[in-house]
Phi, psi and omega in degrees: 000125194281142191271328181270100206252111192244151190271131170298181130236222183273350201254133169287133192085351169265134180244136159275102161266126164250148182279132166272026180013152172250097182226133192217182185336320176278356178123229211224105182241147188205128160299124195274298187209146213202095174327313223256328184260320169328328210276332186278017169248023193109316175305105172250329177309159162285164138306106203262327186208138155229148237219156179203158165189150194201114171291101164340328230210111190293148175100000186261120183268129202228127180108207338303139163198156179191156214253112180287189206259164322287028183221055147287156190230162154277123186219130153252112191266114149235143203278127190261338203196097210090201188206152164203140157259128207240140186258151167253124162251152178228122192236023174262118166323302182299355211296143162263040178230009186326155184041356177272155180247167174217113139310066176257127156315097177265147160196167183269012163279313195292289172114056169221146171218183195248127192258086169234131181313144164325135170101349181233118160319152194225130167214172174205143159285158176247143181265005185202144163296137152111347207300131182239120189236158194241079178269113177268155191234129156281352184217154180292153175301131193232107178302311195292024180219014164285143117327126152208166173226171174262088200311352177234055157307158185260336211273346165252020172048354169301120176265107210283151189272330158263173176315169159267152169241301158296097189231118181262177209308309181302322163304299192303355208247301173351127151296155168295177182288326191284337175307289191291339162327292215281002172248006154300313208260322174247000000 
């Protein structure tokens, strides 16, 4: 019985794996992650790095950001702790979901997490104090080949469900989409 069960969603190649929890008298056991079931959503890479990260502050926006070629990753995102909502933007030119986003509420009551592909930006809001995230990675961080865009552009419409309270100065920095157009193109 597969532990790991995955959902499409609207953005192509982005998956919801929700964890099939184990719970018997001692409490609760769950798989994070798993190369073999993983591989019919794409994950061929090894697992290379995992990440942890944990927002203070319910309202906090933390991203877009993602890794150009030749060190794009693959990232499976999960919440250990507290709730977020968490984005996909897809930023692959061939995609037939280019420039659209996706949203899902991961918490560590649902047992979901986000399955997102190389080539599509990744951020989140915290939906709680205390919001605790879990990232697994296919390829190690390479800075001089991190990415971002400026999760609150208006041209990407994204709607975060609270106000942001929290942003940091380097988010806040972030170019627009129309920004990265034009450094795309030249």
């Amino acid at each position: 019985m597969p532990r790991l069960l995955l959902h499409d969603t609207p953005l192509d190649g982005v998956r919801v794996v929700e964890r099939q929890p184990l719970a018997d008298a001692r409490g609760v056991f769950a798989r994070l992650f798993c190369t073999q079931e993983l591989a019919a959503a794409g994950w061929t890479q090894p697992l290379v790095q995992v990440n942890h990260s944990s927002s203070a502050r319910a309202a906090t926006v933390r991203g877009l950001h993602w890794q150009r070629a030749p060190h794009a990753e693959m990232k499976l995102v999960s919440c250990l702790h507290g709730a977020v909502w968490d984005v996909a933007l897809d930023l692959r030119p061939g995609s037939p979901t280019y420039l659209q986003w996706h949203g899902e509420t991961l918490s560590a009551d649902n047992h979901r997490a986000m399955l997102i592909p190389e080539g599509c930006a990744h951020g989140f809001q915290s939906l709680t104090d205390g919001a605790e995230l879990l990232y697994c990675h296919s390829a190690a961080y390479a800075g001089p080949f991190e990415e971002g865009v400026d999760p609150l552009d208006a041209e990407l419409g994204i709607r975060w469900p609270l106000p942001v309270a929290v942003l940091s100065q380097r988010d806040a920095a972030l170019p627009s989409l129309a920004a990265l157009r034009r450094g795309w193109c030249a």
